[in-house]
C-alpha positions in Angstrom: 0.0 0.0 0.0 1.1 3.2 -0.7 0.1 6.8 0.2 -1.0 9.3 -1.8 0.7 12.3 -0.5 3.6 13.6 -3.0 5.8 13.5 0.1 5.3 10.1 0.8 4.9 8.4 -2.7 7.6 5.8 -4.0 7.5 4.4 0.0 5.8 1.1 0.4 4.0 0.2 4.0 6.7 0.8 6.5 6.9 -2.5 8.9 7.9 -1.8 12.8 11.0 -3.0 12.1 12.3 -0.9 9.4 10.1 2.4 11.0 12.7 3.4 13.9 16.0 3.0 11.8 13.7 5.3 9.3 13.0 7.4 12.3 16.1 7.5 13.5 17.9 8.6 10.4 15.4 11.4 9.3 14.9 12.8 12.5 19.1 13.3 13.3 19.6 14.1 9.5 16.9 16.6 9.9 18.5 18.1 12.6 21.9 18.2 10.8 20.5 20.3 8.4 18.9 23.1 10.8 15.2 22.0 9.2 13.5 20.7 12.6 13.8 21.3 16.7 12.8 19.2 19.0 12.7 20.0 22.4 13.0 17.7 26.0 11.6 18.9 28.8 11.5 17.8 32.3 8.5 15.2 31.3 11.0 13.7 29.3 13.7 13.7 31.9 11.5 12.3 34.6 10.4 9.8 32.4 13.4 8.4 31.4 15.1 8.5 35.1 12.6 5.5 36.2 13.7 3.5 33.3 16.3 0.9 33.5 18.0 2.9 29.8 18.0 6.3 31.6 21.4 6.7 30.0 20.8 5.7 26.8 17.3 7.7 26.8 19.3 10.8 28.1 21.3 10.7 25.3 19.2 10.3 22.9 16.9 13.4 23.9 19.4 15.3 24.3 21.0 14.9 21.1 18.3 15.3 19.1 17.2 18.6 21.0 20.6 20.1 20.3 20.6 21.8 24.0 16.9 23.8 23.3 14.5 22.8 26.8 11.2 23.2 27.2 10.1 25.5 30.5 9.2 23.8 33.3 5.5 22.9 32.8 4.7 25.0 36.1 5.5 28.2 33.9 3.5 27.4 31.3 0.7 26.9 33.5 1.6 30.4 35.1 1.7 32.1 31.8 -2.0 30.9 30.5 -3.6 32.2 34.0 -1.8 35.3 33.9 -2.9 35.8 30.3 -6.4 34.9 31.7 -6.4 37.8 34.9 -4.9 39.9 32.8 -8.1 39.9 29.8 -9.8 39.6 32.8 -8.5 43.3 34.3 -8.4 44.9 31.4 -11.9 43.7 30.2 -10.9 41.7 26.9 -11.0 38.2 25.7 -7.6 36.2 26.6 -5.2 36.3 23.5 -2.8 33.4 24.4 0.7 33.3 22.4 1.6 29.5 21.4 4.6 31.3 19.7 7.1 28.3 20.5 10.1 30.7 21.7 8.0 31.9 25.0 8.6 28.7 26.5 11.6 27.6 25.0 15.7 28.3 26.7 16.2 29.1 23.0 15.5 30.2 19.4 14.3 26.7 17.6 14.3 28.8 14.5 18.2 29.9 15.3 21.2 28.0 14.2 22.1 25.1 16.1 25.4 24.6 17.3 27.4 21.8 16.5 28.6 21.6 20.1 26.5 21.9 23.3 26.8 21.0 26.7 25.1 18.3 29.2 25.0 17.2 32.5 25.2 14.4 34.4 21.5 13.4 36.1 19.6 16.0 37.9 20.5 15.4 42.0 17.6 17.0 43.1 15.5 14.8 41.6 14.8 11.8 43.8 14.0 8.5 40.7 12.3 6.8 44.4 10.5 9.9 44.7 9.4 9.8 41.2 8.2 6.3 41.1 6.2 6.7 44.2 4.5 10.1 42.5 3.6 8.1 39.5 2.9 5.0 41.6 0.2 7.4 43.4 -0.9 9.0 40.2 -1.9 5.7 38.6 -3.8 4.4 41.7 -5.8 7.5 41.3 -6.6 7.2 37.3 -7.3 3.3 38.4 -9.6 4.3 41.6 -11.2 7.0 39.5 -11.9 4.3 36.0 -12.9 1.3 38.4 -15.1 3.0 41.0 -16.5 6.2 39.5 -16.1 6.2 35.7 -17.3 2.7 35.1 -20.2 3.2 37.4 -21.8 7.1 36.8 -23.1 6.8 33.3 -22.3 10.5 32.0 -21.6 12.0 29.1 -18.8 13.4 27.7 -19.6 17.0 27.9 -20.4 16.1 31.9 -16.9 15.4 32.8 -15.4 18.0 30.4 -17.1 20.6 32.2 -16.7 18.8 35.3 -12.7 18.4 35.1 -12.2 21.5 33.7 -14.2 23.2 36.2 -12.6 21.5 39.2 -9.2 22.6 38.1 -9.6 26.3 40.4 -10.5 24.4 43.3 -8.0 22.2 42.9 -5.6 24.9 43.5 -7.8 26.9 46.4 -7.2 23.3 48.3 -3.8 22.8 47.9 -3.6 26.4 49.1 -5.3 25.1 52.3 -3.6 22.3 52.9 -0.3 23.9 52.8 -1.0 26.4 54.5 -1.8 24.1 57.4 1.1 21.9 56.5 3.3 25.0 57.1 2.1 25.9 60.3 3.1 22.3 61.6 6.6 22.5 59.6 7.2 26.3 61.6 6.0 24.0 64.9 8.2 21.3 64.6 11.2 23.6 63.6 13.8 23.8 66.7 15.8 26.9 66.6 19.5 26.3 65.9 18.9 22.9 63.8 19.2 22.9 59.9 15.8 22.5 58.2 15.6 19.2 56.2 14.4 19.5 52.4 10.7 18.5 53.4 10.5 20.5 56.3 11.9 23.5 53.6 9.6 22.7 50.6 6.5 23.0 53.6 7.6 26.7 54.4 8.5 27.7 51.2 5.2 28.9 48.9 3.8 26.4 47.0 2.8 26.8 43.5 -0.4 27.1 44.2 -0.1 30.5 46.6 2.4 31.6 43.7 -0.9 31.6 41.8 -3.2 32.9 43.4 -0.5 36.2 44.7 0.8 36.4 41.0 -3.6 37.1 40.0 -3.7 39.8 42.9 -0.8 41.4 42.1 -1.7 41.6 38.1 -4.9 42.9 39.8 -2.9 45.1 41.7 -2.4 48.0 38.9 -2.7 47.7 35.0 0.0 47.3 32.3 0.8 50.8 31.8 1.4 51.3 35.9 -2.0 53.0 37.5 -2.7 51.4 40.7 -6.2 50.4 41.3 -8.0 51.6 44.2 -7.9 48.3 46.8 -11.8 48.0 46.1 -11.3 47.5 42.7 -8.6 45.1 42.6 -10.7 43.6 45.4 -13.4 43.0 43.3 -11.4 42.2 40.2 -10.2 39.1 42.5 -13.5 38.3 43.6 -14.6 38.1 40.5 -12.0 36.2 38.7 -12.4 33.4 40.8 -15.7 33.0 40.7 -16.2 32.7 37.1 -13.8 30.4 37.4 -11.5 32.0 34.3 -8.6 29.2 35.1 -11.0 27.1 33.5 -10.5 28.2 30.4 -6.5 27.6 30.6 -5.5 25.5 27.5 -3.7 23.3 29.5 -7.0 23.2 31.9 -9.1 22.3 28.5 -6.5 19.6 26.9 -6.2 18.2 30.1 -10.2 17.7 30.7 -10.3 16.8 27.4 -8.4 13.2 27.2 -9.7 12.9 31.2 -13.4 12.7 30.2 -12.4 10.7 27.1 -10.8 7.8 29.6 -14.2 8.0 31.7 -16.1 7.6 28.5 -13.7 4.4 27.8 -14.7 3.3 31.3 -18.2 3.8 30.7 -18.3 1.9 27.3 -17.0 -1.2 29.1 -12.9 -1.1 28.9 -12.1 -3.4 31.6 -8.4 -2.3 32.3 -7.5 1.1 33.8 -4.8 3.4 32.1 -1.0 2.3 32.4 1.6 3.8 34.4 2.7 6.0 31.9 -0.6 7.7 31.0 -1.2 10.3 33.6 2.8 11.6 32.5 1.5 11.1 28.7 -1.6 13.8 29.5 0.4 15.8 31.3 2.9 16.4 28.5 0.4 16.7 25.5 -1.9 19.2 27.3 1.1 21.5 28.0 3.2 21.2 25.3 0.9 20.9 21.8 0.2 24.1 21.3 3.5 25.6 21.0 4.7 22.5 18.4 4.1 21.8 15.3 4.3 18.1 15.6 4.3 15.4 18.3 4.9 11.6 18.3 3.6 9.7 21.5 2.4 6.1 22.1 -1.0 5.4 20.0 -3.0 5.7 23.4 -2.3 9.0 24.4 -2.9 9.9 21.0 -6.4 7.7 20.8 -7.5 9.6 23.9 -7.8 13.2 22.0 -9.2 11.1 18.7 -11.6 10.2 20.7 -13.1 13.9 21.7 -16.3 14.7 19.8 -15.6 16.7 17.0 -17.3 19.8 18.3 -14.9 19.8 21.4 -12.0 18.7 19.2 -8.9 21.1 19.1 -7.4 21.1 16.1 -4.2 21.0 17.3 -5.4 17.2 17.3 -4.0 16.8 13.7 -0.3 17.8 15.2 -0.1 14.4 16.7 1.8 11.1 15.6 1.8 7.6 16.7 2.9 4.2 15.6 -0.7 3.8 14.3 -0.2 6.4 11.8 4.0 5.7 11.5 4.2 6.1 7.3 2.1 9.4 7.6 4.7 10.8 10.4 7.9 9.4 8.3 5.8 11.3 5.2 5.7 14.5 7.3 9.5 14.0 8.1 10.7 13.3 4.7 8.1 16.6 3.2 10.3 18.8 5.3 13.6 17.3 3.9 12.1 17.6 0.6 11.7 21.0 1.0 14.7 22.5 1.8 15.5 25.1 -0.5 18.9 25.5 -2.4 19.6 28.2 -0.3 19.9 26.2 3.2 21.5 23.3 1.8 24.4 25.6 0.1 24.9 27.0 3.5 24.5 23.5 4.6 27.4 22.6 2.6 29.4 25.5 3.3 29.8 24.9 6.8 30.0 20.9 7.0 30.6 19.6 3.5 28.2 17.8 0.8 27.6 14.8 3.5 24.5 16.4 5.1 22.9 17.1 1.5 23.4 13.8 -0.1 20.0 13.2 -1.9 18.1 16.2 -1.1 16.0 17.9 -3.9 17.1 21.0 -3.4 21.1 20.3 -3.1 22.0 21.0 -6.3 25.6 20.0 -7.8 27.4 22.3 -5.5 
């Protein structure tokens, strides 16, 4: 079988076997010749630490992403609710920027160097820690599918509304509970002894409070520096949160999104909760699809936004990849080599010789 996209035709069916030397070879070749970027980000750093080939995984991310990091996903989340207070302020629809180099250490349209340094594996993260946080992550999805998906017959646009919703008090209780957790750190505390980590990240805000004080403070006086009268930004508060605008986060609605679609799955009759690895998978796609122009994941994550109705579907549903659809991915791959003009692949040539544009239509003869 062969496909019908110009890209992709002369390729026959690509087997699993031949796909990830494929892969492999487009994606670093791609790379070579300052056509693609691709990004790790913690997600894929935590990920990899629980796996017995954390070295190998390491270096494979962090070769192809030629030293370019996504921010921390906490940022992200900080940047879409501080869009959202500040429409709200200043009385306008929210105008988010998915413009990739907001959220990115650098340009991914720049030059990459040839050279770029790494690390050895983050101490302060804790691969125990981590597999207990995903260990309690999945028991949650499973407690959720098994006792409360499989049994509330709902519809789709119920727990959509109802995860996207819950979001804000999500954060207004982990507010409360560390607020309480940091009176008993400040308790416990004995004057003249070093504070252990855990007894640090209790007093220390949590990301939560950073939220809610970053609202107030955007609140606080407009963009051009005219303080509000207290009342005002009083009320501005008041208000925010009780029309619940964090609910209309992007990475609030993708999130909700592939949520309700696993409590639909639940509902329909799937017997076996999602695996370990799903929760991470959700995480990832709802904070990082916007601001790329492609992803490949596993075929479930990628089912789970498939399986959206199409009048909640975001489009940026047609941005992902999987091993389902492996031959349209290697097409979209090989459309962007085939596209590189004469231009690039002279200056290609110019700084690291004619090996990089072996075969490429738009090489010429040098």
């Amino acid at each position: 079988m062969k496909l019908d996209n110009p890209a992709t035709k002369g390729h026959a069916a690509v087997s699993a076997d031949a796909f990830w030397p494929e892969l492999r070879d487009l994606l670093f070749q791609l790379g070579h010749l300052q056509a693609i970027c691709c990004p790790d980000s913690h997600s894929h750093e935590e990920e990899s630490r629980t796996s017995p080939f954390n070295a190998d995984l390491k270096k494979t991310y962090e070769r192809l992403s030629a030293g370019i990091t996504f921010a921390q996903f906490d940022s992200i989340k900080s940047n879409q609710i501080g869009e959202l207070a500040y429409a709200w302020a200043e009385g306008r629809p929210p105008a988010f920027d998915f413009d990739p180099r907001r959220v990115l250490s650098g340009d991914p349209n720049g030059w990459s160097e040839r050279y770029y340094i790494v690390t050895a594996d983050n101490p302060f993260i804790s691969d125990e820690r981590l597999r207990q946080v995903r260990a309690a992550a999945h028991a949650n999805i499973g407690r959720l599918f098994l006792e409360i998906w499989t049994k509330e017959k709902q519809t789709f646009e119920y727990w959509y509304e109802f995860e996207r919703t819950g979001f804000q008090g999500y954060l207004l209780t982990a507010i409360a509970k560390h607020g309480q957790e940091r009176a008993e750190a400040v308790r416990s505390f004995r004057s003249g002894e070093e504070p252990s980590l855990d007894v640090l990240d209790k007093i220390l805000p949590s990301f939560a409070e950073q939220i809610a004080k970053g609202i107030e403070e955007i609140m606080l006086s407009s963009k051009n520096g005219v303080v509000r009268a207290p009342e005002t930004q009083g009320e501005l508060v008041k208000s925010f949160f009780q029309q619940n605008r964090i609910a209309d986060a992007p990475f609030v609605k993708l999130q909700s999104l592939m949520v309700a679609a696993m409590a639909m799955r639940a509902a329909q009759g799937q017997k076996d909760p999602p695996n370990r690895g799903t929760v991470t998978d959700i995480d990832t796609v709802a904070h990082l699809l916007p601001y790329c122009d492609a992803m490949f994941m596993d075929n479930g994550c990628r089912s789970l936004l498939l399986d959206v109705p199409s009048a909640l579907r975001p489009a940026d549903a047609g941005k992902m990849f999987s091993l389902n659809v492996k031959k349209e991915f290697l097409g979209y791959l090989r459309s962007i080599r085939d596209g590189i003009s004469s231009e690039q692949a002279q200056a290609i040539r110019d700084v690291y010789g004619d090996g990089y544009v072996q075969g490429l239509p738009g090489a010429g003869q040098g």
